[in-house]
MMTF fields as JSON, N, C-alpha, C and O atoms, coordinates in Angstrom:
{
  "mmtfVersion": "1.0.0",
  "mmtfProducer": "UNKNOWN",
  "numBonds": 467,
  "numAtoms": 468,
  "numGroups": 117,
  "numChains": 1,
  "numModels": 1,
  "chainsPerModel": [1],
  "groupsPerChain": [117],
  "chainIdList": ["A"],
  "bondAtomList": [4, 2, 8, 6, 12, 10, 16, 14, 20, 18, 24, 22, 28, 26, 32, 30, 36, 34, 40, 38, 44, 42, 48, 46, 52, 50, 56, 54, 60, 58, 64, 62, 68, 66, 72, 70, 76, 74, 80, 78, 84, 82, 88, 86, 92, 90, 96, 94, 100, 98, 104, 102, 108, 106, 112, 110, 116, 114, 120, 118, 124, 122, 128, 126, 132, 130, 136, 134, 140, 138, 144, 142, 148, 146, 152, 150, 156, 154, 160, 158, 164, 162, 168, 166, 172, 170, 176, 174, 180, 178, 184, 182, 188, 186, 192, 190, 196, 194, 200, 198, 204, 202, 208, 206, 212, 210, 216, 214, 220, 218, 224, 222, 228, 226, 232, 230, 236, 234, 240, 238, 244, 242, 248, 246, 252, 250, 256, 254, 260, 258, 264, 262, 268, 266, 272, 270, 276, 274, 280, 278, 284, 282, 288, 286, 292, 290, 296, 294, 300, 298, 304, 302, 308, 306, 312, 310, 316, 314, 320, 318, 324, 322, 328, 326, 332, 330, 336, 334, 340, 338, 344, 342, 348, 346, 352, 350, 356, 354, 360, 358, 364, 362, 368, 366, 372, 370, 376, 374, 380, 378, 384, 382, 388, 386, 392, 390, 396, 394, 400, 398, 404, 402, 408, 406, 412, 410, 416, 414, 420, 418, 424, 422, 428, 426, 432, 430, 436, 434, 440, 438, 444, 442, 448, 446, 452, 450, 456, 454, 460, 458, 464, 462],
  "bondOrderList": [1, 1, 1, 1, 1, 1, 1, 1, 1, 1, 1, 1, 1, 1, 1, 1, 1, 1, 1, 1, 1, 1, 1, 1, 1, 1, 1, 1, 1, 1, 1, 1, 1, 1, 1, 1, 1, 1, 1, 1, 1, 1, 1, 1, 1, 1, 1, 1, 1, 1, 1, 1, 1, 1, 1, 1, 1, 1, 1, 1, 1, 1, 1, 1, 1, 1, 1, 1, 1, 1, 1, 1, 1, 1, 1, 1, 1, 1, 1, 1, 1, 1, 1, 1, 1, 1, 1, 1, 1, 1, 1, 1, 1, 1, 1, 1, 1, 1, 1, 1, 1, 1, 1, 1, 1, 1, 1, 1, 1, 1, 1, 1, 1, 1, 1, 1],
  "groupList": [{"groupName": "UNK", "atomNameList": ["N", "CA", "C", "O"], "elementList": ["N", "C", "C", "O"], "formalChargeList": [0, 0, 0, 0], "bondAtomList": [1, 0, 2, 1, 3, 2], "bondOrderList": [1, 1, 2], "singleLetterCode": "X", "chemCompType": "L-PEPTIDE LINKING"}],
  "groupTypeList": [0, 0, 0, 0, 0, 0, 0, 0, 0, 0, 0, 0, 0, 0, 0, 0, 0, 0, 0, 0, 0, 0, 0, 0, 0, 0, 0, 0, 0, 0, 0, 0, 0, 0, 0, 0, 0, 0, 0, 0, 0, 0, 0, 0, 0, 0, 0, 0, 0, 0, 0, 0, 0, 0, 0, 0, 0, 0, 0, 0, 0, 0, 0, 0, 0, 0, 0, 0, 0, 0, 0, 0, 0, 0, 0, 0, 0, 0, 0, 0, 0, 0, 0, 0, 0, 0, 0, 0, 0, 0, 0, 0, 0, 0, 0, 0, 0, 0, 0, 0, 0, 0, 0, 0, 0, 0, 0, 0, 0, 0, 0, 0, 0, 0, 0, 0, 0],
  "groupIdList": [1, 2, 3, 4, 5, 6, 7, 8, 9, 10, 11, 12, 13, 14, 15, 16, 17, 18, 19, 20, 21, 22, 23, 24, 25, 26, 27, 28, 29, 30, 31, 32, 33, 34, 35, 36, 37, 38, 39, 40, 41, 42, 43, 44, 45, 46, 47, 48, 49, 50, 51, 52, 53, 54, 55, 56, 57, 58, 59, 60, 61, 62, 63, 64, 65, 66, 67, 68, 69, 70, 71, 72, 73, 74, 75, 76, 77, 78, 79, 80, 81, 82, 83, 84, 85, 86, 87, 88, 89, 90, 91, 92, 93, 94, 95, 96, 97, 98, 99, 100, 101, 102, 103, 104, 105, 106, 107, 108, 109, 110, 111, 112, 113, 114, 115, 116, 117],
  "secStructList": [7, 6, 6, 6, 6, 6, 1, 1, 7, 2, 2, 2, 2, 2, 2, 2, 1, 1, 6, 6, 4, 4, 4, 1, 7, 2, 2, 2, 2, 2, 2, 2, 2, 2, 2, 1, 7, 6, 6, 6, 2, 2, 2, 2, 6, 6, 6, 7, 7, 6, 6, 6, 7, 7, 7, 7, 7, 7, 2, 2, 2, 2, 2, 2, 2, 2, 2, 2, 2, 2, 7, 7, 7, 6, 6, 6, 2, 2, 2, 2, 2, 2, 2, 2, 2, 2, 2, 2, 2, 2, 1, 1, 7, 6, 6, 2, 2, 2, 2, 2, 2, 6, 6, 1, 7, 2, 2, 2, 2, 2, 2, 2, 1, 1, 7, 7, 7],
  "xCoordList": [52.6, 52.976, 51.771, 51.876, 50.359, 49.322, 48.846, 48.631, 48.607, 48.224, 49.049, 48.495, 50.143, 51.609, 50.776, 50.127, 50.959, 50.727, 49.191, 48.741, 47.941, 46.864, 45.894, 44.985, 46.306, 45.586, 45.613, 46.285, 44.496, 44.332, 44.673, 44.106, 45.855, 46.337, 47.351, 48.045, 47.646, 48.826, 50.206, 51.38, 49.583, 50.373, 50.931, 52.152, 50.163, 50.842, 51.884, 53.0, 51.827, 53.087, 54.122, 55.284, 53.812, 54.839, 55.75, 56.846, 54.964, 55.558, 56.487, 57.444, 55.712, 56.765, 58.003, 58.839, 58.169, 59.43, 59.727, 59.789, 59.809, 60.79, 61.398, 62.504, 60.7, 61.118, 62.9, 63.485, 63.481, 64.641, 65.504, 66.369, 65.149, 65.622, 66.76, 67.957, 66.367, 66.98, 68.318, 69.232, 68.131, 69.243, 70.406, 71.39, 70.112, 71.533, 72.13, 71.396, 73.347, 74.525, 73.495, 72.778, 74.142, 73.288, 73.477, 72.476, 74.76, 74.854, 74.126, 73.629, 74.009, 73.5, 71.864, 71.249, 71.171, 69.868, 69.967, 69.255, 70.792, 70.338, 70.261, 69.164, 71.651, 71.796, 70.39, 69.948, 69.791, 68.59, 67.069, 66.111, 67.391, 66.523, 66.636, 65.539, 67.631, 67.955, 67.266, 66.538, 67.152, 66.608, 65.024, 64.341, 64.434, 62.977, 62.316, 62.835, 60.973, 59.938, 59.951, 60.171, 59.609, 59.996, 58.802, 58.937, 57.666, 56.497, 57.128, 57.186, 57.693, 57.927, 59.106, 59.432, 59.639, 60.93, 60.549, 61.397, 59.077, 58.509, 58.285, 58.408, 57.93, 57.373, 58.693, 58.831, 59.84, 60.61, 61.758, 62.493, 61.964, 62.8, 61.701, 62.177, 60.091, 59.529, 59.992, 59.901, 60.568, 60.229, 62.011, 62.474, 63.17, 64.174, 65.244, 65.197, 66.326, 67.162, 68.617, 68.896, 69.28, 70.294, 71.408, 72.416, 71.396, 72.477, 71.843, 72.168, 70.953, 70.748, 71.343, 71.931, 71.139, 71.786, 72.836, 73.721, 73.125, 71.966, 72.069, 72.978, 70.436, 70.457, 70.221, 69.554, 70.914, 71.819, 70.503, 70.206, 69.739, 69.141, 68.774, 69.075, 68.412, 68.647, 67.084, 66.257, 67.177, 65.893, 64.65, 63.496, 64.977, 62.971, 63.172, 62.3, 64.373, 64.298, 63.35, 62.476, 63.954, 63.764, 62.066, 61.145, 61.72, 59.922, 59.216, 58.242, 59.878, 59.232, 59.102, 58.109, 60.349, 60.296, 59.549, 59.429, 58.919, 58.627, 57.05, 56.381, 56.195, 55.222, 54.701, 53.53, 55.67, 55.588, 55.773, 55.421, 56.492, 56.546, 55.474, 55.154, 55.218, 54.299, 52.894, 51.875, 52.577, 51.155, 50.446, 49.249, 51.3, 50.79, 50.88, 51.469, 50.408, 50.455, 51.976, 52.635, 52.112, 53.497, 53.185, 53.811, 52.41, 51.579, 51.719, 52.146, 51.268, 51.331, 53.116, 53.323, 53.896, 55.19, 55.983, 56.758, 55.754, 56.131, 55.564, 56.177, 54.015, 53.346, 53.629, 53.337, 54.278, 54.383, 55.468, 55.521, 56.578, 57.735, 58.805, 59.799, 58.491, 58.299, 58.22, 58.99, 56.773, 56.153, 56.655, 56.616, 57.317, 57.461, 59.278, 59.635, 60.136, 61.255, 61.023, 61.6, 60.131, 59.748, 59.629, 60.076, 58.576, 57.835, 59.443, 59.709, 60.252, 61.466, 62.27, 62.683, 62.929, 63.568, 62.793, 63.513, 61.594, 60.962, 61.808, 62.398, 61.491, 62.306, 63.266, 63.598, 64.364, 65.378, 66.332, 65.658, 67.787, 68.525, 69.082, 69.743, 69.056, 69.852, 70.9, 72.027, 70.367, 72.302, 72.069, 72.755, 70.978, 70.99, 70.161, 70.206, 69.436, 68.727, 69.877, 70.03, 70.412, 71.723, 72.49, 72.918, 72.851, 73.767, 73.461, 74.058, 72.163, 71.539, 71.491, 71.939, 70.934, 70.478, 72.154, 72.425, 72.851, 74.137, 74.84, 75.618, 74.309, 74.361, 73.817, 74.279, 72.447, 71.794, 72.424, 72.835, 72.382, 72.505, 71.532, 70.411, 72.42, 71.932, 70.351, 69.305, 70.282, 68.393, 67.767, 67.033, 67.824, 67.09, 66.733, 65.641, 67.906, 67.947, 66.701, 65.57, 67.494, 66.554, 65.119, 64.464, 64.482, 63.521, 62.614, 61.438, 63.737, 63.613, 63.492, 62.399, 64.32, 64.086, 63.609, 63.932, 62.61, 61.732, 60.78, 60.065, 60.467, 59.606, 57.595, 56.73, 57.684, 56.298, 55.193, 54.99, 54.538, 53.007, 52.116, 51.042],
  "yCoordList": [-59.585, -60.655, -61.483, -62.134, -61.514, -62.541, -61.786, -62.573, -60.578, -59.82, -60.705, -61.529, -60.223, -60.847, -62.191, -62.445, -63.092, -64.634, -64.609, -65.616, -63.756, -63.679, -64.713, -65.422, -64.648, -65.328, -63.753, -62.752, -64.442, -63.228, -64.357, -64.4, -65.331, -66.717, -66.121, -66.139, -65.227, -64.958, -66.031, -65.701, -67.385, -68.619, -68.719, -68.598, -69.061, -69.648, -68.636, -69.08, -67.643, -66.427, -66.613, -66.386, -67.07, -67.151, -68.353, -68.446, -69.326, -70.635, -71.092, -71.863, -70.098, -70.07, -69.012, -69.143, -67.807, -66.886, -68.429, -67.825, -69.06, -70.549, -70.945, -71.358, -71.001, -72.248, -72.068, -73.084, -71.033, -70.054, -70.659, -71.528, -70.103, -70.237, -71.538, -71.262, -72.691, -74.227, -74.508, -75.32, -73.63, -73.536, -72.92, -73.236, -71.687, -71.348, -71.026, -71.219, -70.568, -71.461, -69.785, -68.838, -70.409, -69.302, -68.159, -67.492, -67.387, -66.136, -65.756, -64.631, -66.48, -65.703, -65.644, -64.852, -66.509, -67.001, -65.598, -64.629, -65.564, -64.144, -63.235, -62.705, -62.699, -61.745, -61.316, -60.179, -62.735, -61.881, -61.468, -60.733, -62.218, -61.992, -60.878, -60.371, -60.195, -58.905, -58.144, -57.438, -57.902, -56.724, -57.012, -56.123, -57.99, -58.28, -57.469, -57.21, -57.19, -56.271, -57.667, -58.868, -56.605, -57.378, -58.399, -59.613, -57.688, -58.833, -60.156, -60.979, -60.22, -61.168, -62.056, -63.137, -61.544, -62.734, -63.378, -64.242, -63.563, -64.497, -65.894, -67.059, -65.357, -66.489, -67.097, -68.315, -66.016, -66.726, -67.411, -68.14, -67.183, -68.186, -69.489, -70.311, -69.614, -70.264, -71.949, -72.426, -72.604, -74.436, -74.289, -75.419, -73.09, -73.123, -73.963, -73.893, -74.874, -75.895, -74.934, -75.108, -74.235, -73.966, -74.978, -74.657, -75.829, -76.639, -78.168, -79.306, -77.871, -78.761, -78.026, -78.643, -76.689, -76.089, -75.681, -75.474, -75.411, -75.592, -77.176, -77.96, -77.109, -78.204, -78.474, -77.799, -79.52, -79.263, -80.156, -81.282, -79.414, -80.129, -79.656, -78.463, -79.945, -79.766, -78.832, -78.407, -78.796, -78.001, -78.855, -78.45, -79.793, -80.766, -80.669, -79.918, -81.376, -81.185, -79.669, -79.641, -78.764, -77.496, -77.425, -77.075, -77.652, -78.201, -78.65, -78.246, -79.847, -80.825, -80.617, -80.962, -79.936, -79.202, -77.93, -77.669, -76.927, -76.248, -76.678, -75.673, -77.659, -78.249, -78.745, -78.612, -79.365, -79.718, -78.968, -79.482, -77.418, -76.631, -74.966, -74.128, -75.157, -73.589, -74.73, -74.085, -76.283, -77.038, -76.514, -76.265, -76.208, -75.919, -76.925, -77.97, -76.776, -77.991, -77.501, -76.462, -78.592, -78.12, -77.328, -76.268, -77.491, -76.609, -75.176, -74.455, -74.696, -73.453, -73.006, -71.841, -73.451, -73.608, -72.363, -71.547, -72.348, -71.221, -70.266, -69.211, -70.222, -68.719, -67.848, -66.722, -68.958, -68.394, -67.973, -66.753, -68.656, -68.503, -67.214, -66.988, -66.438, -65.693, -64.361, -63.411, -64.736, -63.857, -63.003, -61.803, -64.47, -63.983, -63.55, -62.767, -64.015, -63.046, -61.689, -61.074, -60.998, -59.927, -58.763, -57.622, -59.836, -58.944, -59.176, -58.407, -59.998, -60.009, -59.202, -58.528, -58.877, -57.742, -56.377, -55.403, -56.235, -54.808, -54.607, -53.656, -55.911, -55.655, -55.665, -55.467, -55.926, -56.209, -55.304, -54.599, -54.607, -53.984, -54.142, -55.177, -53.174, -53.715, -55.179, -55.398, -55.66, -56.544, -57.769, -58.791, -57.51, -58.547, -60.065, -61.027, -59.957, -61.316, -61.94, -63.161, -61.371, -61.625, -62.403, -63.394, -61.884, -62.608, -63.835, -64.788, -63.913, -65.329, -66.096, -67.24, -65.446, -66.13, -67.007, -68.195, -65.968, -66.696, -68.533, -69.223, -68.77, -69.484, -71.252, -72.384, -70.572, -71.617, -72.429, -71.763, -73.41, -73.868, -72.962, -72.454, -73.079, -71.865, -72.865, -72.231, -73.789, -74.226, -73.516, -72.611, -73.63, -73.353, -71.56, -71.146, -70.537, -69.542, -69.289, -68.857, -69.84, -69.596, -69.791, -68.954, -70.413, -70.34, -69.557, -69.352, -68.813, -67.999, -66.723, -66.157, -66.3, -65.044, -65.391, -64.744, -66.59, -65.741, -65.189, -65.291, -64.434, -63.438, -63.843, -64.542, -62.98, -63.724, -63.233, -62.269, -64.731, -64.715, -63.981, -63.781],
  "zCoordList": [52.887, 52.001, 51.552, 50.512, 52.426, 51.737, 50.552, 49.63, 50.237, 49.942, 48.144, 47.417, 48.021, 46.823, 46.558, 45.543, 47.834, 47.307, 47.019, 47.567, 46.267, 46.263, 47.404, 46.972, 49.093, 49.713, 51.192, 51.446, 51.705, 53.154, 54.401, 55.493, 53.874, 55.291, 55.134, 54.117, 56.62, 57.012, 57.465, 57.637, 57.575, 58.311, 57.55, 57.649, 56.096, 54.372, 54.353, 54.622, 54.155, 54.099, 55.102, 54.766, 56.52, 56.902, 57.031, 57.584, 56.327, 56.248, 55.374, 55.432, 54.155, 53.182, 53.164, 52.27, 54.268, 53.948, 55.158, 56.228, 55.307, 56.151, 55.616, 55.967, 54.029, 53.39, 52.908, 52.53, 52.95, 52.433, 53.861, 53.751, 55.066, 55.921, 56.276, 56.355, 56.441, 56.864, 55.507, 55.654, 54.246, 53.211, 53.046, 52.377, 53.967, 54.103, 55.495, 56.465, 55.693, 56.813, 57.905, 57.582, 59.337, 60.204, 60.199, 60.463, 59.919, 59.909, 58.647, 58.613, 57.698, 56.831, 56.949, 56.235, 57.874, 58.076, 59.151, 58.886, 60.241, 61.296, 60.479, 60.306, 59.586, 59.267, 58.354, 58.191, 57.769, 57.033, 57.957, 57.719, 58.907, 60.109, 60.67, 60.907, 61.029, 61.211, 60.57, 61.268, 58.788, 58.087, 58.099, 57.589, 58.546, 58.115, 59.483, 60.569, 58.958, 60.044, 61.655, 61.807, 62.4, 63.758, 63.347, 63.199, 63.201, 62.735, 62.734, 63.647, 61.275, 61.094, 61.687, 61.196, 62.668, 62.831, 63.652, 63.87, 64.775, 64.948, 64.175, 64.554, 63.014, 62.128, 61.489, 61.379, 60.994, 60.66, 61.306, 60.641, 62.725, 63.734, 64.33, 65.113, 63.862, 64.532, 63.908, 62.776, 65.366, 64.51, 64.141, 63.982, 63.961, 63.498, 64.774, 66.002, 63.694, 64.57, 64.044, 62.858, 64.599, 64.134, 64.133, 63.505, 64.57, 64.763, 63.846, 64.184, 62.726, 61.575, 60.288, 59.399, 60.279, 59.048, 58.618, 59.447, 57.14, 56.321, 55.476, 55.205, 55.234, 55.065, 53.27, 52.486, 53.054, 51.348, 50.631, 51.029, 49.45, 48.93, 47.184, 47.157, 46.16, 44.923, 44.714, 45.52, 43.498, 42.976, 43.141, 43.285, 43.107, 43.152, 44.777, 45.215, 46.265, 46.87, 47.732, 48.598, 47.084, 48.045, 47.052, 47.789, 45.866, 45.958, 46.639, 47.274, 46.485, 47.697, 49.21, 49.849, 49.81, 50.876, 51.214, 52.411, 50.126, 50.388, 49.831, 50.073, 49.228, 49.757, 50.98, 51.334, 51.668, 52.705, 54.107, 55.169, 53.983, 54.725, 54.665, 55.508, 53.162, 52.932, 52.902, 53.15, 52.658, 52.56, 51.545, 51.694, 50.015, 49.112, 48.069, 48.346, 46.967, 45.953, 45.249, 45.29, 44.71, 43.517, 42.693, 42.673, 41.991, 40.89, 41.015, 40.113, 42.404, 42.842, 43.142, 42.803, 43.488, 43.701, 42.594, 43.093, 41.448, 40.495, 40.712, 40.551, 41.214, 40.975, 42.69, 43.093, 43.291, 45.2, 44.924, 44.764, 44.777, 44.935, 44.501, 45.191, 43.329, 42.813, 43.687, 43.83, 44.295, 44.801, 45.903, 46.174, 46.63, 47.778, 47.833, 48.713, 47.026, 46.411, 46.516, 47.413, 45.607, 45.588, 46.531, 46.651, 47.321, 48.935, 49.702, 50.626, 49.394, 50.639, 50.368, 51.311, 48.742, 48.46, 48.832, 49.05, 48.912, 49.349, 51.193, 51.705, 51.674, 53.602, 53.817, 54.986, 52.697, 53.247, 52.946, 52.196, 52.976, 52.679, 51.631, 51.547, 50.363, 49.308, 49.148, 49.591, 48.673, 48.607, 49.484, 49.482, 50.246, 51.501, 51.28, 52.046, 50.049, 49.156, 48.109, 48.092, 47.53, 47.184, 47.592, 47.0, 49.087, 49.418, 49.61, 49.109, 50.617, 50.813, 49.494, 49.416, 48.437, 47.281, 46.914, 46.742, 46.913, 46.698, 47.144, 46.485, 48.205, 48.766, 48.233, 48.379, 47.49, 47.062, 45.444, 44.494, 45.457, 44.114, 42.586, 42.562, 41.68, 40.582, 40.253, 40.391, 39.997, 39.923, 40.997, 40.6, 42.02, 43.158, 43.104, 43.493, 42.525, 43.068, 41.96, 42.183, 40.303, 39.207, 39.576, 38.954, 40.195, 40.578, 41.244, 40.946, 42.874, 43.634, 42.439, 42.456, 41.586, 40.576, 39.581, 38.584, 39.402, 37.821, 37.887, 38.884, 36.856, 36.976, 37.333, 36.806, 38.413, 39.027, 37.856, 37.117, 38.233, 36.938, 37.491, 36.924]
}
């Protein structure tokens, strides 16, 4: 995934497949934990409160949150985000970004799917 977000900081990559995580309800947060490389479900259960989620927030929210959780600028926020959609549909089982995506408010997802720069 650093490789997608044009950086060689493996942390930034995993901070940001987080940022998805705390938004939707837990089965759907395991169930996507389930299809991802074992690698990663370190990074993505790390710091996780299951018994806070999910936690409900709008399109500038889940920005602002995911500045504050990937420690990137806003600016960059369109050209990551994108990105890392992409690299998650490559791990996961057909159908299985979907569903999560489903979950989110239609700003938020629109974001999660436009087409990376």
């Amino acid at each position: 995934m650093p490789e997608a977000l044009g950086t060689e900081d493996h942390h930034l990559a995993h901070r940001v497949l987080r940022t998805l995580r705390d938004r939707v309800t837990v089965g759907v947060a395991a169930h996507f934990a389930a299809q991802l490389p074992e690698l990663l479900w370190g990074a993505y259960y790390d710091g996780w409160d299951s018994s806070a989620v999910p936690i409900k927030f709008d399109r500038e929210g889940y920005v602002n949150r995911f500045v504050q959780e990937a420690k990137v600028s806003a600016e960059d926020v369109p050209r990551i985000v994108p990105a890392v959609t992409a690299v998650v549909r490559e791990h996961v089982s057909p159908g299985q970004l979907e569903s999560a995506l489903e979950q989110l408010p239609h700003d938020i997802r629109a974001l999660l799917l436009q087409p990376a720069a």
